[in-house]
N, CA, C and O atoms as a MOPAC input file, in Angstrom:
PM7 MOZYME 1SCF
protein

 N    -73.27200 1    10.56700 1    30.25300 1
 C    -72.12900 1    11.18700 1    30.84700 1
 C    -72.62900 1    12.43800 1    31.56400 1
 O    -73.12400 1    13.32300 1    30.86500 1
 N    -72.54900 1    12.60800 1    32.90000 1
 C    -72.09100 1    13.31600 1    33.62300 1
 C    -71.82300 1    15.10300 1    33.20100 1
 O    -70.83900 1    15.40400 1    32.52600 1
 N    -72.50700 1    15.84700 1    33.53700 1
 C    -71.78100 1    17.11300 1    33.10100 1
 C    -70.14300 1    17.36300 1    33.70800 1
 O    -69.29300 1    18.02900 1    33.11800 1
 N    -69.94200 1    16.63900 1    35.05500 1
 C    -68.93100 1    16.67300 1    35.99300 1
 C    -67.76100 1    16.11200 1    35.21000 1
 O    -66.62500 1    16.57700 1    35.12100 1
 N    -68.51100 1    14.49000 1    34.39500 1
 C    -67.10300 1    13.78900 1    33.31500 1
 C    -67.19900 1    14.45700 1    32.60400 1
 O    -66.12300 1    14.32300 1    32.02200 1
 N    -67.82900 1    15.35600 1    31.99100 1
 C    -67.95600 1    15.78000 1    30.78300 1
 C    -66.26600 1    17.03400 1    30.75300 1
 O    -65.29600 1    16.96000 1    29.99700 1
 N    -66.54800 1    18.07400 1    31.92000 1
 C    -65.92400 1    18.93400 1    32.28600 1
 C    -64.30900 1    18.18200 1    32.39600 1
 O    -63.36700 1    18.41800 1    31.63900 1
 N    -64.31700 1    17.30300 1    33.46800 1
 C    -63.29400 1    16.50000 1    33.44800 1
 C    -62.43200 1    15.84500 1    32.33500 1
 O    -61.21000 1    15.72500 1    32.25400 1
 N    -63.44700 1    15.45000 1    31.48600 1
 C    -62.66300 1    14.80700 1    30.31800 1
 C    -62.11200 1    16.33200 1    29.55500 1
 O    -60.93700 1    16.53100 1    29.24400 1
 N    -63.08100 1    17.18300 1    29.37500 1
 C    -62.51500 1    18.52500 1    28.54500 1
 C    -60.93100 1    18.68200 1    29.09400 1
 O    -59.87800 1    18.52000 1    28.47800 1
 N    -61.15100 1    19.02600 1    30.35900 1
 C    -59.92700 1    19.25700 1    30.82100 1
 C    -58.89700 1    18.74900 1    30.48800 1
 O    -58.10600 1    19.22000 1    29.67100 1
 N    -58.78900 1    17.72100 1    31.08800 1
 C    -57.70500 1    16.14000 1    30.57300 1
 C    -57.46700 1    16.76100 1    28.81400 1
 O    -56.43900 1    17.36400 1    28.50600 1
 N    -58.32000 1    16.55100 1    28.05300 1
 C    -58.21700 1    16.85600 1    27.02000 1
 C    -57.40700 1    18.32000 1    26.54100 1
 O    -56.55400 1    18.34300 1    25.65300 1
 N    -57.91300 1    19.65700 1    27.40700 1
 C    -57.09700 1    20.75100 1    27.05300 1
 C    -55.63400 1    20.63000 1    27.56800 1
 O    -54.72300 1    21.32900 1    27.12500 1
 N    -55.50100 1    19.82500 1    28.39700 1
 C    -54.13900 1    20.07200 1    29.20900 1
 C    -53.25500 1    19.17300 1    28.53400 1
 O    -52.08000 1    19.13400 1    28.90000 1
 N    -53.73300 1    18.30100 1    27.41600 1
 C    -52.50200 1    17.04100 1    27.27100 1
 C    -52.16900 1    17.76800 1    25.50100 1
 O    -51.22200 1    17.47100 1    24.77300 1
 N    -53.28300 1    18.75000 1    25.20800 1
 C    -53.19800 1    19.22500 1    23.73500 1
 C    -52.20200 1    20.29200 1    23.98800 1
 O    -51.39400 1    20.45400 1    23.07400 1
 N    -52.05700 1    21.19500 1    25.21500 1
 C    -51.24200 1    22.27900 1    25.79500 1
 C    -50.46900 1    21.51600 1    25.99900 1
 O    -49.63700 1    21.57100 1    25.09400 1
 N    -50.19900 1    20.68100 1    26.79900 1
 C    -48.36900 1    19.82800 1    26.67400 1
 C    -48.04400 1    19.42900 1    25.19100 1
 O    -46.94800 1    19.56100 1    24.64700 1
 N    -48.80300 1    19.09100 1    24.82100 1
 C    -47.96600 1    19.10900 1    23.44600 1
 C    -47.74300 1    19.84600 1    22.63900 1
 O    -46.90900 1    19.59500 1    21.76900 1
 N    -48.41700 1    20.97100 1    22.68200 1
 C    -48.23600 1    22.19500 1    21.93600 1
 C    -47.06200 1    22.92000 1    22.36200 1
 O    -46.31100 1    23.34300 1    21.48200 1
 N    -46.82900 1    23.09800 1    23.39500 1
 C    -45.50200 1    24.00600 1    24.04400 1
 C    -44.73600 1    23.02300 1    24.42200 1
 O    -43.89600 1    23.48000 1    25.19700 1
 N    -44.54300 1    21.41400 1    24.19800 1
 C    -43.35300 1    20.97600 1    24.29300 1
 C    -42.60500 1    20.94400 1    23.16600 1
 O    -42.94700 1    20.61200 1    22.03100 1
 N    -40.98000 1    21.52000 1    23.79000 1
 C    -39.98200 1    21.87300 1    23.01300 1
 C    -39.88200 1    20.55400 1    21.62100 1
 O    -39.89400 1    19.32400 1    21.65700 1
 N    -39.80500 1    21.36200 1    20.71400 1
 C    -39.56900 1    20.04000 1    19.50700 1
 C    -37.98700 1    19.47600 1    19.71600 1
 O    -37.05000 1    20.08000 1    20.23900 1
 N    -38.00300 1    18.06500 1    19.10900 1
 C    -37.11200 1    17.52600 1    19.50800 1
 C    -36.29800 1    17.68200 1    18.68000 1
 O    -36.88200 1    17.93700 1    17.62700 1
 N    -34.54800 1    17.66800 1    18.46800 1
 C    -33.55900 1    18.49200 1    17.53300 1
 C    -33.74000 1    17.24500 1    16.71900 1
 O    -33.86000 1    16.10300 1    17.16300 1
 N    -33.74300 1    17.76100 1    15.01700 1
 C    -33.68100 1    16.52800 1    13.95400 1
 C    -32.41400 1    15.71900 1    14.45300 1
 O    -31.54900 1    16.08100 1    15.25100 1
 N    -32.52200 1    14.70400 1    13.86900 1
 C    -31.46200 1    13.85100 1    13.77300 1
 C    -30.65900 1    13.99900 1    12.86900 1
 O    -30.91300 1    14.27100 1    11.69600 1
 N    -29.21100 1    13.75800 1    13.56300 1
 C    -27.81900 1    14.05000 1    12.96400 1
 C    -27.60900 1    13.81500 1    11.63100 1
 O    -28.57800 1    13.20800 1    11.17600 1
 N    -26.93600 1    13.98700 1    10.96900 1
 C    -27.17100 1    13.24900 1     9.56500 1
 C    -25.69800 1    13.01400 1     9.47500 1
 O    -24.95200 1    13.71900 1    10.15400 1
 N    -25.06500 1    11.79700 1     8.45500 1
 C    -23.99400 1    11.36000 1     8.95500 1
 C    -22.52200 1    12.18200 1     9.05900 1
 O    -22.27300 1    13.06400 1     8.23700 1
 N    -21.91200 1    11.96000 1     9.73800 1
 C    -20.50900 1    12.82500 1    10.39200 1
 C    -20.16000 1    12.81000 1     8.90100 1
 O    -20.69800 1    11.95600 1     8.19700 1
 N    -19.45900 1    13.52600 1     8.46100 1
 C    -18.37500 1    14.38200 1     6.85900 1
 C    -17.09300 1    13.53500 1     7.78800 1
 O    -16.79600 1    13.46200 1     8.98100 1
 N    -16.61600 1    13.03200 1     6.64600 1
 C    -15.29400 1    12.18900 1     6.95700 1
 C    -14.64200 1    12.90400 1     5.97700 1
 O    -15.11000 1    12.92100 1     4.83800 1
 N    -13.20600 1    13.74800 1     6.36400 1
 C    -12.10900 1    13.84200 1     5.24400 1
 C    -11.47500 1    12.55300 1     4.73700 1
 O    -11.40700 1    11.52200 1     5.40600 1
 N    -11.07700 1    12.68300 1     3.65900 1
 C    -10.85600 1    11.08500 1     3.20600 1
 C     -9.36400 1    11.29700 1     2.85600 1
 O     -8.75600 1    12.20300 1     2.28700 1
 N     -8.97600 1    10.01400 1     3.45800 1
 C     -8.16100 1     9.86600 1     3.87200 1
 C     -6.65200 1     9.01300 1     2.40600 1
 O     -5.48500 1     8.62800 1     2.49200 1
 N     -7.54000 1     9.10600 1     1.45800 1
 C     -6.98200 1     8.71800 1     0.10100 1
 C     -6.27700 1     9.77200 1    -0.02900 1
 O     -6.69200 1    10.82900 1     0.44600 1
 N     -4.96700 1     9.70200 1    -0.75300 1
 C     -3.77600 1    10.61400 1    -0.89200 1
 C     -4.34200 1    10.63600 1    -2.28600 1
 O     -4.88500 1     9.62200 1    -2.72600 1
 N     -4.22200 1    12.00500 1    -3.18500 1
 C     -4.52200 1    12.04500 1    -4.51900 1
 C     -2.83000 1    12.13300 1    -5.34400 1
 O     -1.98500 1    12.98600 1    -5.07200 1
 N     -2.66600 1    10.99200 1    -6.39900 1
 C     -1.70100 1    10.57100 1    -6.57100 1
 C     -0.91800 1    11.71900 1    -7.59700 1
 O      0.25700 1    11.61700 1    -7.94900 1
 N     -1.58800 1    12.52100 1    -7.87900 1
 C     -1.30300 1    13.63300 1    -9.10600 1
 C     -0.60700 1    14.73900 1    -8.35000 1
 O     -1.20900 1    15.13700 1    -7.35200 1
 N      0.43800 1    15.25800 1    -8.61000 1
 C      1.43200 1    16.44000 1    -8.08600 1
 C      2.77500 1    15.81800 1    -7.80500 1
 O      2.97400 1    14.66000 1    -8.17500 1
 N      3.97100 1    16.68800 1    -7.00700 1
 C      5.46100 1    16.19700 1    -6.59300 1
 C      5.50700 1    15.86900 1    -4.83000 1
 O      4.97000 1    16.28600 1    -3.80400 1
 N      6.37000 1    14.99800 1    -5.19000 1
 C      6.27900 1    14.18900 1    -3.91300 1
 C      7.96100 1    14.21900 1    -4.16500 1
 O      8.48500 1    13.73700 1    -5.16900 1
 N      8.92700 1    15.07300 1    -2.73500 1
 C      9.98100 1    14.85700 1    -2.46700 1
 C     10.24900 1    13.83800 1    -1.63100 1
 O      9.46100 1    13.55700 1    -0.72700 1
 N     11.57500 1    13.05100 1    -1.86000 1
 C     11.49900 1    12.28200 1    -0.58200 1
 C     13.46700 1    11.94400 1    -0.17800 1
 O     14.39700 1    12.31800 1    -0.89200 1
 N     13.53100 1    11.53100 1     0.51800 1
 C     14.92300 1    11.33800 1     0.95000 1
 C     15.03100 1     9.41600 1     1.37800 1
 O     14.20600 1     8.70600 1     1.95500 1
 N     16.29800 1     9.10100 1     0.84400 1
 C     16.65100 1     8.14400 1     1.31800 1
 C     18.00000 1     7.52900 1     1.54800 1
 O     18.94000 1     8.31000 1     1.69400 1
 N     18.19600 1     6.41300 1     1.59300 1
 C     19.82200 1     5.98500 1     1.63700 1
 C     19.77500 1     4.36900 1     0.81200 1
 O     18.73800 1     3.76700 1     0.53600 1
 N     21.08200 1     3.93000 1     0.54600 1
 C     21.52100 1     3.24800 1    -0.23200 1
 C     23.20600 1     2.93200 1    -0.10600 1
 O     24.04600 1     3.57200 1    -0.73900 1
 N     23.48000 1     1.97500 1     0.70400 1
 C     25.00000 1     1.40000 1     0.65600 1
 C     25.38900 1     2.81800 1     1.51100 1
 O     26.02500 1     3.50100 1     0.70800 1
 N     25.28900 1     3.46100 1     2.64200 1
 C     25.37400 1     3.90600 1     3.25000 1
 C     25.40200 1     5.65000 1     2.94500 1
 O     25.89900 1     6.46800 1     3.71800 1
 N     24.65200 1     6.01800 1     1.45000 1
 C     25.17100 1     7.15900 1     1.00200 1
 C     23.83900 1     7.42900 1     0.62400 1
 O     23.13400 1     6.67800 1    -0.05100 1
 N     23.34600 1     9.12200 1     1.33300 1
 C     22.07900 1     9.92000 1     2.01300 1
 C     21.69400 1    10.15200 1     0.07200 1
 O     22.56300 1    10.26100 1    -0.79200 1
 N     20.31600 1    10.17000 1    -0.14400 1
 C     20.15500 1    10.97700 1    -1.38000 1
 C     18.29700 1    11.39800 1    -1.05100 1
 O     17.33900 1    11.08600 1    -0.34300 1
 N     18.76000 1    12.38200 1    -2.24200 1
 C     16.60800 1    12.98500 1    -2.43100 1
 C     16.74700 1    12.73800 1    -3.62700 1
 O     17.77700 1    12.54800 1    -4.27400 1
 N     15.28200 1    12.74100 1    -4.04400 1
 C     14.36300 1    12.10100 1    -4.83200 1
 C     13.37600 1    12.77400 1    -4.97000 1
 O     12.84700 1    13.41500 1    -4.06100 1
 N     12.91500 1    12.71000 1    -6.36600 1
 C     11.32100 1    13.54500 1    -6.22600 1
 C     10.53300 1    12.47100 1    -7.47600 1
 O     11.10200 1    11.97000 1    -8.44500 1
 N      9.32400 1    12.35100 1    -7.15400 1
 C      8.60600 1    11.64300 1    -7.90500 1
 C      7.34500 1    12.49400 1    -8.43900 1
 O      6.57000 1    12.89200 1    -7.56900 1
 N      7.06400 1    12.81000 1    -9.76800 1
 C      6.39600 1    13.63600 1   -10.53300 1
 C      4.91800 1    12.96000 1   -11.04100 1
 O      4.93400 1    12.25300 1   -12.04800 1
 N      4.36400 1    13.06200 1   -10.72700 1
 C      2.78700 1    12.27000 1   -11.30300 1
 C      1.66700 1    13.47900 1   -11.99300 1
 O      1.53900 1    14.62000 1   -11.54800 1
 N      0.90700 1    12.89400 1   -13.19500 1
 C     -0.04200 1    13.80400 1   -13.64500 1
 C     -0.76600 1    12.63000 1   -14.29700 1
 O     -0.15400 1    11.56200 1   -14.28500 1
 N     -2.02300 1    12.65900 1   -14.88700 1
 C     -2.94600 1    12.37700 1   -15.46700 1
 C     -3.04900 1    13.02700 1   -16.78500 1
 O     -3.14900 1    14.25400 1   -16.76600 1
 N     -3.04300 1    12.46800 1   -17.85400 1
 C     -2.86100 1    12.56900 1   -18.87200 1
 C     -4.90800 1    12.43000 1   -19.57400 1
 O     -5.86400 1    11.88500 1   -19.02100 1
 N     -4.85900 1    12.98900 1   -20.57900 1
 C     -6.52100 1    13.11600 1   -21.11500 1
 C     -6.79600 1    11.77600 1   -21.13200 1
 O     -7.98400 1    11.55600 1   -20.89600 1
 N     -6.10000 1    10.75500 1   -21.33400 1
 C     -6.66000 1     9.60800 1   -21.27800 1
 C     -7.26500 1     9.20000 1   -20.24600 1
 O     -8.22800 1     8.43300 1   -20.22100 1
 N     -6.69700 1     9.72300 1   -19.30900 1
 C     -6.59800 1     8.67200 1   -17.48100 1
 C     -5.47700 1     8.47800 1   -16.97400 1
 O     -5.07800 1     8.81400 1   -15.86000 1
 N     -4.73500 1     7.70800 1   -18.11900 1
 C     -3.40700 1     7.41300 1   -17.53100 1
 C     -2.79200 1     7.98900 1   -16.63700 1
 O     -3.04600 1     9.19300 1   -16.64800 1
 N     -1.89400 1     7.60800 1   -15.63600 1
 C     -0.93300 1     8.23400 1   -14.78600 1
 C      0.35300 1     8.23500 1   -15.96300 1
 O      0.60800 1     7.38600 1   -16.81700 1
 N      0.98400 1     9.41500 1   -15.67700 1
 C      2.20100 1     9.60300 1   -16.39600 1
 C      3.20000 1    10.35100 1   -15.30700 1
 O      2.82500 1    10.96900 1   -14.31100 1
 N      4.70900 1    10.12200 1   -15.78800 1
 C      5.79300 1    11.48900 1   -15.11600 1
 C      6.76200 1    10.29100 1   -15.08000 1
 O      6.80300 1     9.24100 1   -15.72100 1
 N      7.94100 1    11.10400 1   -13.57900 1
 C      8.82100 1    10.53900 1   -13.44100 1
 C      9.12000 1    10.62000 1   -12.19300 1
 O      8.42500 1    11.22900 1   -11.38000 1
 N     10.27400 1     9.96400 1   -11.89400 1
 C     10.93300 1     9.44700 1   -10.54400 1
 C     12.31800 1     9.78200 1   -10.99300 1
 O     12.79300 1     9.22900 1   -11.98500 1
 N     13.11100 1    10.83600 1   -10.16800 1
 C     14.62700 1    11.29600 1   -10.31600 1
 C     15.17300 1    11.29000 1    -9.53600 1
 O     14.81700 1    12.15200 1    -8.73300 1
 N     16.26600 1    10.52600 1    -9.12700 1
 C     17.00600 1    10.46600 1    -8.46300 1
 C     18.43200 1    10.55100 1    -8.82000 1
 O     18.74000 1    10.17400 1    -9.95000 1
 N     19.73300 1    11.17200 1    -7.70000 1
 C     20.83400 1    11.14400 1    -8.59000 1
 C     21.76500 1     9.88800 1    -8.67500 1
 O     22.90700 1    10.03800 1    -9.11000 1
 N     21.37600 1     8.80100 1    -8.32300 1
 C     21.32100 1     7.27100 1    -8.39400 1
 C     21.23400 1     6.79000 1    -9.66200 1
 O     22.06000 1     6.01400 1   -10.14300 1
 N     20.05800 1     7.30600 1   -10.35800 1
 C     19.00000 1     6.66800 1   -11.21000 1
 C     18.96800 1     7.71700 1   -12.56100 1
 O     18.87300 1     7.17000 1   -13.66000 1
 N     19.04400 1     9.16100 1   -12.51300 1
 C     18.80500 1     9.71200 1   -13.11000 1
 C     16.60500 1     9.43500 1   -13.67200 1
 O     15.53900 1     8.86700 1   -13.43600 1
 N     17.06800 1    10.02800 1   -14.18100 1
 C     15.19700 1    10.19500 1   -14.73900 1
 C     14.60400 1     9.04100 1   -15.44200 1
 O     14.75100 1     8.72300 1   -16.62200 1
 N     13.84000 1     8.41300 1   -14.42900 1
 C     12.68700 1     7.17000 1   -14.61600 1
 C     11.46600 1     7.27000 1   -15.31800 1
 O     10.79000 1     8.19800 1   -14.87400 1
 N     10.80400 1     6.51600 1   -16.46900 1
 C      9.11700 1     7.05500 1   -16.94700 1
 C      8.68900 1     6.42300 1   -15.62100 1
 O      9.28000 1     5.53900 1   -15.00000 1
 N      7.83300 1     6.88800 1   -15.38500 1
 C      6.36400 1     5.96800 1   -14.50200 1
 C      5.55000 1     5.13100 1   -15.84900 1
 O      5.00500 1     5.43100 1   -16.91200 1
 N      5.84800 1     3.97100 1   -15.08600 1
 C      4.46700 1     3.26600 1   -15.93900 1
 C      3.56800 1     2.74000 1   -15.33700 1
 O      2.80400 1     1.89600 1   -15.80500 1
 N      3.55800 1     3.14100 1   -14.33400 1
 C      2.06900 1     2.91000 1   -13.52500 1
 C      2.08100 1     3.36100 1   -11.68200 1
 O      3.05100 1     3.52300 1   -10.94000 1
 N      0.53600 1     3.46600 1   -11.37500 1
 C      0.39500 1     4.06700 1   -10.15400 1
 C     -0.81800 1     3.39300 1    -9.98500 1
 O     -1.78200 1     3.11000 1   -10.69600 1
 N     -0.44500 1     3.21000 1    -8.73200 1
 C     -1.83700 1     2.20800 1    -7.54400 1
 C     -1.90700 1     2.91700 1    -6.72800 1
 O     -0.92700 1     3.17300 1    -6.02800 1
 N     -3.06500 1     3.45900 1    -6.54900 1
 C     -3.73400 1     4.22500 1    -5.16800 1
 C     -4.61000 1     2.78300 1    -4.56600 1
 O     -5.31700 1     1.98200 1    -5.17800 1
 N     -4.21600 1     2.85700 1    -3.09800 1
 C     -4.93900 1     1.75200 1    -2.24300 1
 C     -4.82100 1     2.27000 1    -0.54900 1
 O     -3.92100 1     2.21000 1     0.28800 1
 N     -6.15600 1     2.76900 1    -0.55100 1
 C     -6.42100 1     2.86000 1     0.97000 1
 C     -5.27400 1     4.25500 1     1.18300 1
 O     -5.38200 1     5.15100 1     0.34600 1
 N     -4.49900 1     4.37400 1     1.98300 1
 C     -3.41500 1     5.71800 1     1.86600 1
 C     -2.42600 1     5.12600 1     1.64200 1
 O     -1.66900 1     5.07500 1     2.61200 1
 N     -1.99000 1     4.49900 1     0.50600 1
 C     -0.73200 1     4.01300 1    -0.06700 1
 C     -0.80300 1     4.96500 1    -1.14200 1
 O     -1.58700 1     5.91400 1    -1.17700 1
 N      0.11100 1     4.65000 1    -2.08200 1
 C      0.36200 1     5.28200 1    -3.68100 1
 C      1.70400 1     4.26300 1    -3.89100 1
 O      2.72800 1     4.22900 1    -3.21000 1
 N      1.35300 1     3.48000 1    -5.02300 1
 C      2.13300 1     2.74000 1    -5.42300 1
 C      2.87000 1     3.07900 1    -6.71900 1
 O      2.15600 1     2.88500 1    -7.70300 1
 N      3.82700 1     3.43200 1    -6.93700 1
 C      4.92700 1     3.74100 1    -8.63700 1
 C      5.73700 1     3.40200 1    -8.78800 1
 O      6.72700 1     3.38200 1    -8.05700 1
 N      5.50900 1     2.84500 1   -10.26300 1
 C      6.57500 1     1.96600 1   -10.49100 1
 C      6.86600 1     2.71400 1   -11.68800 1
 O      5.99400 1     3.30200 1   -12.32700 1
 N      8.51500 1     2.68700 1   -12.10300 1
 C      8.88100 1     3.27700 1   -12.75300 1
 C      9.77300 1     2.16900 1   -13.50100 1
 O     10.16800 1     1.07200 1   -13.10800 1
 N      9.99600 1     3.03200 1   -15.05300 1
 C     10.88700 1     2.20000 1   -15.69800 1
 C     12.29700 1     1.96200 1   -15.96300 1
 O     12.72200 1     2.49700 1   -16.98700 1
 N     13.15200 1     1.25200 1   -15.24400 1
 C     15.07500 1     1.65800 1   -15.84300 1
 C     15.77200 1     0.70400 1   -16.04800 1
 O     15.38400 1    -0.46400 1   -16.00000 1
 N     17.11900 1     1.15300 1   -16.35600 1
 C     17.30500 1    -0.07900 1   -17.12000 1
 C     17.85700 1    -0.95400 1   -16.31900 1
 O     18.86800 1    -1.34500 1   -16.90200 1
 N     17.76500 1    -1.44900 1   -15.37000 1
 C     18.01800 1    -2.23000 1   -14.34700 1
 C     16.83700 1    -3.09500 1   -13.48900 1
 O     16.91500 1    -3.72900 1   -12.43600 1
 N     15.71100 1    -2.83500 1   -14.41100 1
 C     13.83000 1    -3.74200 1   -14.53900 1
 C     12.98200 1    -2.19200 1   -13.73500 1
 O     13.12600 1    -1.01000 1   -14.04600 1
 N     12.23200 1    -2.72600 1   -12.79300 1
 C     11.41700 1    -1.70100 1   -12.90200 1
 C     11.51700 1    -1.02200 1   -11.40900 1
 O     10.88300 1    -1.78100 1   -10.67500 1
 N     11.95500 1    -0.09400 1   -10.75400 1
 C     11.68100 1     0.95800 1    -9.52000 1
 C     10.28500 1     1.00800 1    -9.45600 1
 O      9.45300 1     1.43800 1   -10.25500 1
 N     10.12600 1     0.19400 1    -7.73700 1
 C      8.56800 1     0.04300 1    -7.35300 1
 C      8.93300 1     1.11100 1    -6.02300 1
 O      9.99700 1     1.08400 1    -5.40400 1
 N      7.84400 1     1.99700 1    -5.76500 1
 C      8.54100 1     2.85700 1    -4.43100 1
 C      6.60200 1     2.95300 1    -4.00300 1
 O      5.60900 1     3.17000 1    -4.69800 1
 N      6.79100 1     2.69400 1    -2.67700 1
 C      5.32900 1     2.92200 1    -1.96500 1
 C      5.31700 1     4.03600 1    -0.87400 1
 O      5.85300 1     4.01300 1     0.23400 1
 N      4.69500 1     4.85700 1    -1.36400 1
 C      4.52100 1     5.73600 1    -0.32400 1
 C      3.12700 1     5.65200 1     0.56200 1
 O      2.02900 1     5.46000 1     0.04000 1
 N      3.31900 1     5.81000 1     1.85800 1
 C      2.14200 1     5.22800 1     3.06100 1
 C      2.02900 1     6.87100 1     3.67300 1
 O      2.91700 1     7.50800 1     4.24000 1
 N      0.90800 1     7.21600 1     3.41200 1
 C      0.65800 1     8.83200 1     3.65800 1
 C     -0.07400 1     9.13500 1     5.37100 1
 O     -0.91000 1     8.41700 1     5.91900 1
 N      0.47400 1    10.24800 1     5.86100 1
 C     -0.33600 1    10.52000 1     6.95600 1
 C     -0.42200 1    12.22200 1     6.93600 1
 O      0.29400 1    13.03900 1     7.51500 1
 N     -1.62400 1    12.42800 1     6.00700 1
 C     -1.48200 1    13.76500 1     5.90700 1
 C     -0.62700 1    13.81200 1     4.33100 1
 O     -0.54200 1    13.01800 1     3.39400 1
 N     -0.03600 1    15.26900 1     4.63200 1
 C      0.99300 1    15.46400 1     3.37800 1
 C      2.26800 1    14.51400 1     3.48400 1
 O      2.88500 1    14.23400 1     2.45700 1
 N      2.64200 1    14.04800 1     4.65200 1
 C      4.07500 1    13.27300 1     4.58200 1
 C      3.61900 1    11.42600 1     4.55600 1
 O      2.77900 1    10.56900 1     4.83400 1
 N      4.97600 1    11.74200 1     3.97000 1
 C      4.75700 1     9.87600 1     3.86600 1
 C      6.04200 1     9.09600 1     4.48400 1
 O      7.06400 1     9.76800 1     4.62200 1
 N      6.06400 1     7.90500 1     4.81700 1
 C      7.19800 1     6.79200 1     5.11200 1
 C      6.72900 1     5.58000 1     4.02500 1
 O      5.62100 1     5.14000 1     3.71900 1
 N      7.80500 1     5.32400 1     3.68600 1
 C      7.56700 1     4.02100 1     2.52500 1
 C      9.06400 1     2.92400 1     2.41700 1
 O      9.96100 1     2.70100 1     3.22900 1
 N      8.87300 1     2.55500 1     1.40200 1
 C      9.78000 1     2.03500 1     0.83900 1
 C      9.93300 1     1.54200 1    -0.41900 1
 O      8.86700 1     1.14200 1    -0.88700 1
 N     11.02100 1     1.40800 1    -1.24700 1
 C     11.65800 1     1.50000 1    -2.64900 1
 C     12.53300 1     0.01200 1    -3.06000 1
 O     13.40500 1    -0.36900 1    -2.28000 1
 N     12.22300 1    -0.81800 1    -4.38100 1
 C     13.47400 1    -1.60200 1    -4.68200 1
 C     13.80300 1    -1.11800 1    -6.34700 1
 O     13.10700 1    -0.64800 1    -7.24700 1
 N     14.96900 1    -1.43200 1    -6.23900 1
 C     15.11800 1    -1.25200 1    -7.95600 1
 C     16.56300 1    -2.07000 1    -7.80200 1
 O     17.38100 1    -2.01700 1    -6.88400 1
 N     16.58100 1    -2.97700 1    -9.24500 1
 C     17.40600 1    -4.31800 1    -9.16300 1
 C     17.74400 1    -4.55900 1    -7.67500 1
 O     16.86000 1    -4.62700 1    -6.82100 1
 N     19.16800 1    -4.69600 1    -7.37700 1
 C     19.49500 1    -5.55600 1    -6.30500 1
 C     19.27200 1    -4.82200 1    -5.23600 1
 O     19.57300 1    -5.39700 1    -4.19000 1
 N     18.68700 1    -3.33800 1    -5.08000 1
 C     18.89900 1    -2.19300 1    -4.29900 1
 C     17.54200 1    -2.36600 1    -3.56700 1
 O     16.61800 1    -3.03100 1    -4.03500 1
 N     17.49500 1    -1.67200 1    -2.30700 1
 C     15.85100 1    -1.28800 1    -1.57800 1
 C     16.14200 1    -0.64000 1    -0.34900 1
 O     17.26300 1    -0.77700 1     0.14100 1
 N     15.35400 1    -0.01400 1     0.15900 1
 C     15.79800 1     0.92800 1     1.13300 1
 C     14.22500 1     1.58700 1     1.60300 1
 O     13.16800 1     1.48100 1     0.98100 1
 N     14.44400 1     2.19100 1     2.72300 1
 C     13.35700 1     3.02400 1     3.13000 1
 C     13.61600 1     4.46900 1     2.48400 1
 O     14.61100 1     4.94100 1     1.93400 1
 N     12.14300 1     5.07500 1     2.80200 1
 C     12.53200 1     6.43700 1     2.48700 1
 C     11.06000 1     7.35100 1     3.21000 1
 O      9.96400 1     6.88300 1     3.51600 1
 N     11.56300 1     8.78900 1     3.31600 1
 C     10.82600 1     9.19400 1     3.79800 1
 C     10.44600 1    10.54200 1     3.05700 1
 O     11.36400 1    10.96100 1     2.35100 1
 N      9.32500 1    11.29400 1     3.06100 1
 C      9.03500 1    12.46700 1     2.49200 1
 C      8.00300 1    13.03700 1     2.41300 1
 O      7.31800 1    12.66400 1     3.36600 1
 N      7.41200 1    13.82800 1     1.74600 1
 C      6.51200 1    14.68700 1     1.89200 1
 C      6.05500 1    15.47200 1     0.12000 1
 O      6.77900 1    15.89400 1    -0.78200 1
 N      4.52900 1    15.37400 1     0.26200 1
 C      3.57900 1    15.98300 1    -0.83000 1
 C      4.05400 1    17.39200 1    -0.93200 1
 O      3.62200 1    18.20100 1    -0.11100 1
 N      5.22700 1    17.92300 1    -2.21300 1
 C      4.69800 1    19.24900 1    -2.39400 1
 C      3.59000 1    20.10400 1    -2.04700 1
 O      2.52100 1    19.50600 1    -1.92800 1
 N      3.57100 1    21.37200 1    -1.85100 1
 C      2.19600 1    21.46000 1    -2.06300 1
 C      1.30400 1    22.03600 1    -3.40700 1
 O      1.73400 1    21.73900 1    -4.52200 1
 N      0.69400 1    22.44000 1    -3.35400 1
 C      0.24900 1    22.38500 1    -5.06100 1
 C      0.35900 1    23.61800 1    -5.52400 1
 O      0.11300 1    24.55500 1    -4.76400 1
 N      0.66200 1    23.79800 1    -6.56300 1
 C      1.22400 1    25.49900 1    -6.93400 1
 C     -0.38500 1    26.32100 1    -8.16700 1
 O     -0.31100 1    27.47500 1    -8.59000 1

């Protein structure tokens, strides 16, 4: 080799080690987007309003978790007076409760967007829409 390649290759060589040395590093990669989730947490009061045979009423439905797990509370209405809950289904942004009276069992689904919800309710021969909104938590 050539003192001339020799020089030449140095070069080539200093200039491609200097581009890479002072080229800007490239920004890490994103790491995945934070999604708020979109599951309604079924524990706290949930007011809601509805109708029935043409006559306006509210409603509030009471949920807590008990040391076991269990969902516990109630559903009051002045229809109904005070319902146990005997059970709650969280699915996707639903909340499903069903309550107990003496007329079989009050199933009411609330479909959440945010704190408010639109759903709907049957209990014996009765069913209706209803609409309302998550307390907020005290």
């Amino acid at each position: 080799m050539s003192f001339r390649c020799f020089r030449a290759a140095a070069l080539a060589a200093a200039l491609v080690t200097t581009a890479c040395a002072t080229a800007p590093a490239s920004a890490p990669a994103a790491g995945p987007a934070v999604v708020a989730s979109s599951t309604p947490n079924p524990v706290g009061t949930f007011n809601f309003r509805s109708n029935v045979q043409g006559r306006d009423f509210d409603g509030i439905i009471r949920i807590a978790r008990a040391v076991s797990g269990a969902y516990t509370g109630t559903v009051t209405t002045p229809l109904t007076g005070e319902l146990p809950v005997r059970s709650v289904d969280v699915q996707g942004s639903s909340i499903r409760v069903t309550a107990q009276g003496r007329m079989g069992d009050a199933v009411l689904t609330m479909n959440f967007t945010g704190a408010s919800f639109t759903g709907d309710w049957t209990y014996g021969p009765s069913s209706g829409r209803m609409t309302g909104r998550a307390a907020p938590a005290s």
